[in-house]
C-alpha positions as CSV (number, residue, x, y, z in Angstrom):
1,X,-27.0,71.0,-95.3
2,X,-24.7,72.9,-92.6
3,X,-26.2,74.7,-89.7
4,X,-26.0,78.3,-91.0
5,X,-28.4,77.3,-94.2
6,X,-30.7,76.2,-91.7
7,X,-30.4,78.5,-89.3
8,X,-34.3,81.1,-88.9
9,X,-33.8,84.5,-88.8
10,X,-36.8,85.5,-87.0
11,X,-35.6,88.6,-85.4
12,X,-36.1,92.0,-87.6
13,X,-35.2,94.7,-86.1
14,X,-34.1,98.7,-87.3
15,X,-30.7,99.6,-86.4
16,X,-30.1,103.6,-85.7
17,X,-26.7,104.5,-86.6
18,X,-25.6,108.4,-85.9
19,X,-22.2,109.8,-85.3
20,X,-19.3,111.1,-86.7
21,X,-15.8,110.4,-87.7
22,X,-16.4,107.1,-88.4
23,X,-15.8,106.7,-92.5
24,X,-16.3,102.6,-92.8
25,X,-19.3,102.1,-90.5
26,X,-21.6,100.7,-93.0
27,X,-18.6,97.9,-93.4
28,X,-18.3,97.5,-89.4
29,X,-21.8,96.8,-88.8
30,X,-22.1,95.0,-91.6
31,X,-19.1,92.2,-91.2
32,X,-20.5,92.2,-87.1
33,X,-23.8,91.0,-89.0
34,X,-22.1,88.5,-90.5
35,X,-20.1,87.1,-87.8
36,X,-23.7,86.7,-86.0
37,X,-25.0,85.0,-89.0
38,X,-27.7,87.7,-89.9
39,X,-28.8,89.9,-92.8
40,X,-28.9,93.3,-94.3
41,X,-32.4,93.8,-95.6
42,X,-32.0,97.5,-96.7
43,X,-29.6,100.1,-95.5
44,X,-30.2,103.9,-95.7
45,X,-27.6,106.5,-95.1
46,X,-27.1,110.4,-95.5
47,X,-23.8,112.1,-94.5
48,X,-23.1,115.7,-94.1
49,X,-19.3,116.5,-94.2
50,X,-18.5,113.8,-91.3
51,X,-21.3,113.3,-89.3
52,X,-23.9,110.6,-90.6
53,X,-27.1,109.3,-89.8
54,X,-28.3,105.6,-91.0
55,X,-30.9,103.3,-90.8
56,X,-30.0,99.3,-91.3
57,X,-33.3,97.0,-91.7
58,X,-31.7,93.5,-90.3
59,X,-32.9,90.2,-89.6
60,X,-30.7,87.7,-87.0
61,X,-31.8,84.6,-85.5
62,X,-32.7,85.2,-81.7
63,X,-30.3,83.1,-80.4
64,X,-27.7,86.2,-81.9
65,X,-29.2,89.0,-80.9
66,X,-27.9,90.0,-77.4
67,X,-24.6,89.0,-78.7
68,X,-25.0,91.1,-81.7
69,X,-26.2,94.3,-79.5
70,X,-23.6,93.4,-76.9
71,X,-21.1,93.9,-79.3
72,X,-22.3,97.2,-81.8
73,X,-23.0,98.8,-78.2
74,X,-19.1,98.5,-77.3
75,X,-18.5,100.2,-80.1
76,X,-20.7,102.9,-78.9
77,X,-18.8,106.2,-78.1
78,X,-19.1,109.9,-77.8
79,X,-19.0,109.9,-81.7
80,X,-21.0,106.5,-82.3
81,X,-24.4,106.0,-81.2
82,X,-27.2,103.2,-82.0
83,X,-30.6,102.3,-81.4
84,X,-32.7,99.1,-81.8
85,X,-36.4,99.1,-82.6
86,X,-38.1,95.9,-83.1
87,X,-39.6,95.6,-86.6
88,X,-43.3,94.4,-85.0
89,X,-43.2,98.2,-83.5
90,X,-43.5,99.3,-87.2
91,X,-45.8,99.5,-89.7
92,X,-45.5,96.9,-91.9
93,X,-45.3,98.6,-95.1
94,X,-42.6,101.3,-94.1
95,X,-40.0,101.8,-95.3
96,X,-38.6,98.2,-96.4
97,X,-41.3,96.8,-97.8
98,X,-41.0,96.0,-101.3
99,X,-44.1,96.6,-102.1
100,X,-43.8,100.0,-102.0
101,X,-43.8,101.8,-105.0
102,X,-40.3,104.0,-105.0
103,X,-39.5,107.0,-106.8
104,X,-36.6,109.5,-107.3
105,X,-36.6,113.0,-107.8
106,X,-34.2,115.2,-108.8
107,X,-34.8,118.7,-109.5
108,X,-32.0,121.4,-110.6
109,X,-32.0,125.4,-110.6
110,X,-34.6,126.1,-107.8
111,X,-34.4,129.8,-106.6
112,X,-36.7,129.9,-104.0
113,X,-37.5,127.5,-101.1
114,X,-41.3,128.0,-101.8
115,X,-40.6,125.6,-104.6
116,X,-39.2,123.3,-102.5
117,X,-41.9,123.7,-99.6
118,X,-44.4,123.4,-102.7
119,X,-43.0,120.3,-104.2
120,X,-43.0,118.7,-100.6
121,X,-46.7,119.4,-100.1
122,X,-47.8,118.1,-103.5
123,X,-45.8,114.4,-102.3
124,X,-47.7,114.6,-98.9
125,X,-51.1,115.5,-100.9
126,X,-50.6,112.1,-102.9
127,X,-49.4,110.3,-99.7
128,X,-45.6,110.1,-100.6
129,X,-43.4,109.7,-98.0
130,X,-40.1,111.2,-98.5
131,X,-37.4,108.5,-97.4
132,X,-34.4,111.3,-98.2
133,X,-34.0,114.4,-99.6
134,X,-30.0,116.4,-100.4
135,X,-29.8,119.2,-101.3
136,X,-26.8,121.3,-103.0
137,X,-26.1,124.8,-103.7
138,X,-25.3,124.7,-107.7
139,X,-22.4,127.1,-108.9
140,X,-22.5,130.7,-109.6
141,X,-25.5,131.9,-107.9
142,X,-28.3,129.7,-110.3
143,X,-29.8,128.0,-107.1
144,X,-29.6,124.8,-105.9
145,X,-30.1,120.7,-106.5
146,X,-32.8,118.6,-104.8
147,X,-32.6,115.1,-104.9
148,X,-35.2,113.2,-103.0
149,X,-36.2,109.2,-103.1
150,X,-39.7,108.9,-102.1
151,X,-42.4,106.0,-101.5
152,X,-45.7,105.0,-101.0
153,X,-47.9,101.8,-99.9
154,X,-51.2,104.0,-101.6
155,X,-52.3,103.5,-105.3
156,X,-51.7,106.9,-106.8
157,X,-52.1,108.5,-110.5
158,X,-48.6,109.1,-111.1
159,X,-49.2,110.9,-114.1
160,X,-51.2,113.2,-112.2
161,X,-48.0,113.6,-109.4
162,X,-45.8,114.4,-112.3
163,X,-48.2,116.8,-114.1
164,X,-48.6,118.5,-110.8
165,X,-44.4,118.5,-109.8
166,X,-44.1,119.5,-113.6
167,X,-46.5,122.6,-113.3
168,X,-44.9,124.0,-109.9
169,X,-41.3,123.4,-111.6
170,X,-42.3,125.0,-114.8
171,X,-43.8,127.8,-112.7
172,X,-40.8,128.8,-110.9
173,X,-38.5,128.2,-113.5
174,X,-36.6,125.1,-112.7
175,X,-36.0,121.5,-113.9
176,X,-37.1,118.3,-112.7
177,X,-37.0,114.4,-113.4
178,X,-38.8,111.8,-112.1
179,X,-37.7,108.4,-112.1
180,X,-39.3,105.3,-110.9
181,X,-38.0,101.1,-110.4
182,X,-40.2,100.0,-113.3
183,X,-39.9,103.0,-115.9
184,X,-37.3,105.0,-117.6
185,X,-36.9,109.1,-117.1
186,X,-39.9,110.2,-117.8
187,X,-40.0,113.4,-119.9
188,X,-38.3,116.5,-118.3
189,X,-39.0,120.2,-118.3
């Protein structure tokens, strides 16, 4: 068995990413990862024209890890920053843990922002955290696109979120599908 089989990744730390004007960033931090032998647990990104914002969930072995800082921070930049948080100074359950039970919401045709402010409290009633939300204006005036993943740690009655999302999109007049990691679409309005 070579070393890098054997090698323990015991580090886990959250890696920050914001900037701009940098279009294969995901592909730089992820081939420095490599070089220092270490992993991407989860990655989360969200862009907006060309700045970006992104969270990486890695695990290194310690020996790595000033190296690997060392070297991500001479990349740093007017246009590039990042931040490190150790893993141990989270929660355990959020937001990588695979335990979590993760949905995805889309919802099309929303007029108002109430709706949206109204879908948002009825996730945070039934202690569902939203992990990212887009939104897009859709063409010729008929509102606009929300499309949100979401999670929770909590038993909940999903049904019950649904019939409640359902109710406030059949309300205002728009459309809306929910779609979990175990289940197909379930039934839209």
């Amino acid at each position: 068995m070579n070393a890098q089989n054997t090698l323990k990744l015991d580090k886990k730390l959250i890696l920050k990413v914001a900037g701009s004007d940098h279009p294969e960033i995901i592909t730089t931090v992820t081939e420095i990862l490599h070089r220092f032998k270490g992993s991407v647990e989860v990655s989360r990104f969200n862009r907006v024209k060309d700045h970006f914002t992104g969270l990486f969930a890695i695990s290194l072995n310690g020996m790595y890890l000033k190296p690997f800082v060392a070297c991500l921070e001479s990349l740093e930049s007017a246009k590039l920053r990042f931040e490190f948080h150790s893993m141990e100074d989270c929660q355990s359950s959020y937001p990588f843990d695979p335990e979590n039970i993760v949905f995805e919401i889309d919802a099309w045709g929303i007029k108002h922002q109430a709706a949206s402010i109204e879908l948002l409290r009825i996730l945070s009633r039934n202690h569902l955290r939203v992990d990212s939300i887009a939104t897009d204006a859709m063409p010729n005036r008929q509102g606009y696109a929300v499309q949100m993943k979401v999670s929770t740690d909590h038993v909940i009655d999903v049904e019950m979120v649904e019939r409640e999302l359902l109710a406030v999109a059949e309300a205002e007049g728009f459309y809306l599908n929910m779609l979990d990691e175990e289940e197909d679409i379930k039934e839209a309005i």
